[in-house]
C-alpha positions in Angstrom: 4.7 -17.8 8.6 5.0 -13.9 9.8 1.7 -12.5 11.0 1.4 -8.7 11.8 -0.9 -6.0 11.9 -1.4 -3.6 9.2 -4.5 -0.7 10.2 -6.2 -3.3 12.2 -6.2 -6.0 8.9 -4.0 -9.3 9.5 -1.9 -9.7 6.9 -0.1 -13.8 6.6 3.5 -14.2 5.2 3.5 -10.7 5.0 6.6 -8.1 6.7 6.0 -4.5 6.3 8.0 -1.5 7.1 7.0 2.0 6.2 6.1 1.3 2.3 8.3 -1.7 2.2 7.5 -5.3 2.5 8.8 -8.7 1.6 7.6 -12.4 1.6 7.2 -15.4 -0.9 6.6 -14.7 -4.3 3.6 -16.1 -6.2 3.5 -15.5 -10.0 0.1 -14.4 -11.8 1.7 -13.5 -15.1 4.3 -11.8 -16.4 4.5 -8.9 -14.4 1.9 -9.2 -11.9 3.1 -11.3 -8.7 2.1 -12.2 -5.0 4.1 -11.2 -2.4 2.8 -13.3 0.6 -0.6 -11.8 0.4 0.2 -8.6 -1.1 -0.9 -8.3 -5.5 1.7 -6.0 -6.7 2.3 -4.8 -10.4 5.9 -4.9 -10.9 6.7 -1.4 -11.9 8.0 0.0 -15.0 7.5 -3.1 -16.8 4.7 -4.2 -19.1 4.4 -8.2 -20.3 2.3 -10.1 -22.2 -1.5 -11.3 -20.3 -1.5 -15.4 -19.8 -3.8 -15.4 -22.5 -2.1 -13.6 -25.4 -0.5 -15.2 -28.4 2.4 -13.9 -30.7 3.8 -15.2 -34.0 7.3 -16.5 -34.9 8.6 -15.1 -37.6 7.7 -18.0 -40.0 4.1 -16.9 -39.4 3.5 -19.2 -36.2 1.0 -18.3 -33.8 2.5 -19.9 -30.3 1.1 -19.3 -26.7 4.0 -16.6 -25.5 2.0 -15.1 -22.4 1.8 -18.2 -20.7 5.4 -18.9 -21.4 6.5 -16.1 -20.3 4.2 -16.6 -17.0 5.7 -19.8 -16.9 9.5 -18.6 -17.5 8.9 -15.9 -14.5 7.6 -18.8 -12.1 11.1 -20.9 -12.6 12.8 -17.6 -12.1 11.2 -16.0 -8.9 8.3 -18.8 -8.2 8.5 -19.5 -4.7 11.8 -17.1 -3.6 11.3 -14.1 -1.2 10.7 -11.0 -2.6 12.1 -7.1 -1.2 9.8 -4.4 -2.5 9.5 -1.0 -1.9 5.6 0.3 -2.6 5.4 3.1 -5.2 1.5 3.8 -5.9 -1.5 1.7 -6.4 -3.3 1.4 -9.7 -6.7 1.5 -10.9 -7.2 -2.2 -9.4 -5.9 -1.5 -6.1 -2.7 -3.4 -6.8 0.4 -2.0 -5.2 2.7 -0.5 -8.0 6.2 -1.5 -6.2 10.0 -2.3 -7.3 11.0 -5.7 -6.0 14.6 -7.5 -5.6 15.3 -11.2 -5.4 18.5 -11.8 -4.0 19.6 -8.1 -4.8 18.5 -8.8 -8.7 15.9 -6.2 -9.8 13.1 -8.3 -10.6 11.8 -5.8 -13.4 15.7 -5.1 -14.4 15.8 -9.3 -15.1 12.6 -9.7 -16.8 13.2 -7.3 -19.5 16.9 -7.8 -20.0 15.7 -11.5 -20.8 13.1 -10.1 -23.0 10.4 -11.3 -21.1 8.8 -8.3 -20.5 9.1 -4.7 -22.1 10.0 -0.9 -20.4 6.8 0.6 -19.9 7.3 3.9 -21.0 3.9 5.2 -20.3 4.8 5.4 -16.9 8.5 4.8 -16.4 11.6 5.1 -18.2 13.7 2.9 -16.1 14.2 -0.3 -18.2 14.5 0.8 -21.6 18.3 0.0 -22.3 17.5 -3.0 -20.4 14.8 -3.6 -23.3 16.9 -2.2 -26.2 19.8 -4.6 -25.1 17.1 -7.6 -25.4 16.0 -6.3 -28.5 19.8 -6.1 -30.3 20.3 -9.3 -29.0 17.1 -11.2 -30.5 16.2 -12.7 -27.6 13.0 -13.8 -25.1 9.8 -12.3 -27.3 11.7 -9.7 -29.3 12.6 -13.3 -31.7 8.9 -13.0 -32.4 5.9 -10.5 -33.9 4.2 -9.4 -29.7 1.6 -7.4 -30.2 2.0 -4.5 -27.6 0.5 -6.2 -23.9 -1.6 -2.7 -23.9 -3.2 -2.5 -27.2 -4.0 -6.7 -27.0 -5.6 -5.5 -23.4 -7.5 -2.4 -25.1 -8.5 -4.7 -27.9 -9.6 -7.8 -25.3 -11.6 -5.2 -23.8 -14.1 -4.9 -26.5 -17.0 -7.7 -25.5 -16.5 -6.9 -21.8 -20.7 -5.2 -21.6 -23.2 -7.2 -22.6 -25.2 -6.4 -26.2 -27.8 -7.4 -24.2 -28.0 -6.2 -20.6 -30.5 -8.6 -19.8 -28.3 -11.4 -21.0 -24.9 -10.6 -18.6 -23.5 -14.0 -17.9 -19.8 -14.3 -19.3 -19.1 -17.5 -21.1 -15.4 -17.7 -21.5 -13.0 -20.4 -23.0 -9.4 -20.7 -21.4 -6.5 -21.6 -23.1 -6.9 -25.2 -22.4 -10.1 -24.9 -24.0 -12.4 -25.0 -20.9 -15.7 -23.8 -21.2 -15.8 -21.1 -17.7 -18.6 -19.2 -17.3 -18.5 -15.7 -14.9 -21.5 -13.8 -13.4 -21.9 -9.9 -12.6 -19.8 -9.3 -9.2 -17.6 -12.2 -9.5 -13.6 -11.2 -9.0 -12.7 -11.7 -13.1 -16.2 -11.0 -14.3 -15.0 -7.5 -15.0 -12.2 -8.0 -16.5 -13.0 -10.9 -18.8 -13.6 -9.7 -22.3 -16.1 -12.0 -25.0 -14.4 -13.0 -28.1 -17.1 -14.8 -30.2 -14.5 -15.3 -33.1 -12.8 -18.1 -30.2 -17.0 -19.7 -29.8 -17.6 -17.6 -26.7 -20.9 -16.3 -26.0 -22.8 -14.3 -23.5 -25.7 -15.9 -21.4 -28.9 -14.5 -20.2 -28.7 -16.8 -17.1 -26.8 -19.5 -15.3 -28.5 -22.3 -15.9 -28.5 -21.1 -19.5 -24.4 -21.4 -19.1 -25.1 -24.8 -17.5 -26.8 -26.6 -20.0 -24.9 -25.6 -22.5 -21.5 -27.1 -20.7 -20.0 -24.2 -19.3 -19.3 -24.5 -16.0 -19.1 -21.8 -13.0 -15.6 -20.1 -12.3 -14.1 -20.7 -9.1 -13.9 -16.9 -8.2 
């Protein structure tokens, strides 16, 4: 492990050089990684969240955000990553193009049609995409809702109905009752869908007694 100072912060598994840096990658979803302790936002590219579904086109729902999480962990999981740091977004993750052995990790993801360009802010992958899309393959073989609006729409149920009542109880994928409090890291960006049984909580204990139990973070 590499240790060196950044602006007086230690910063493990971490080599930096002007607005480059590189280390082991650790996958949070499809387009959000770890590179030894730095959270970067792959840029130009825009994937599904762990948690979103999509539909074959037979009409079945299947759980395509955590496969393609799980796809982009056998591909990069654990390699070292080159990136060069472009901005930071609205959640202070560093924006940033990164290589794998010289493959353009964005490039890759959306040619396999694992991820889409994101044309909001770039234009960079879009024959990448359009190449995925003529040949049928990765998500584009199923209805994806666009990761944005499924994000906008997931945002609805993030404030309370009732502010006195803020406690977050949240169901995972696998069905595990997690509940979140006011100034814990996900509280914010967990949304409440009480079409899936969640529910808010005024308290707690309230969350306790009715199973849920505390998230980690």
């Amino acid at each position: 492990m590499i240790l060196m100072i950044v602006s007086g912060l230690w910063l493990p598994g971490v080599v930096l050089a002007g607005n480059a840096f590189s280390g082991a990658v650790r996958v949070i979803d499809g387009d959000t990684i770890n590179v030894g302790s730095v959270r970067v936002r792959l840029y130009g590219i825009d994937a599904p969240e762990t948690d979103q579904t999509c539909k074959t086109e037979q009409g079945e729902v299947w759980a395509c955000g955590k496969w393609v999480t799980d796809q982009v962990t056998t591909l990069f999981g654990g390699r070292t990553a080159r990136c060069a740091a472009v901005t930071k977004d609205k959640y202070n993750r560093t924006v940033a193009r990164c290589t794998v052995a010289d493959q353009d990790i964005g490039h890759e993801l959306v040619s396999a049609g694992l991820a889409f360009a994101y044309r909001k802010y770039a234009q960079d992958y879009v024959f990448a995409e359009k190449g995925a899309a003529i040949r049928d393959i990765g998500l584009h073989a199923s209805r994806v809702q666009n990761p944005s609006q499924f994000r906008q729409t997931r945002a609805v149920g993030r404030l309370p109905p009732d502010r006195t009542c803020p406690v977050k109880g949240n169901i995972s994928n696998q069905g595990t009752r997690i509940y979140h409090v006011p100034g814990q890291h996900y509280y914010e960006r967990t949304g409440i869908r009480t079409e899936r049984g969640e529910r808010w909580f005024c308290s707690a204990s309230d969350a306790q007694r009715a199973g849920w139990r505390a998230a980690k973070r």
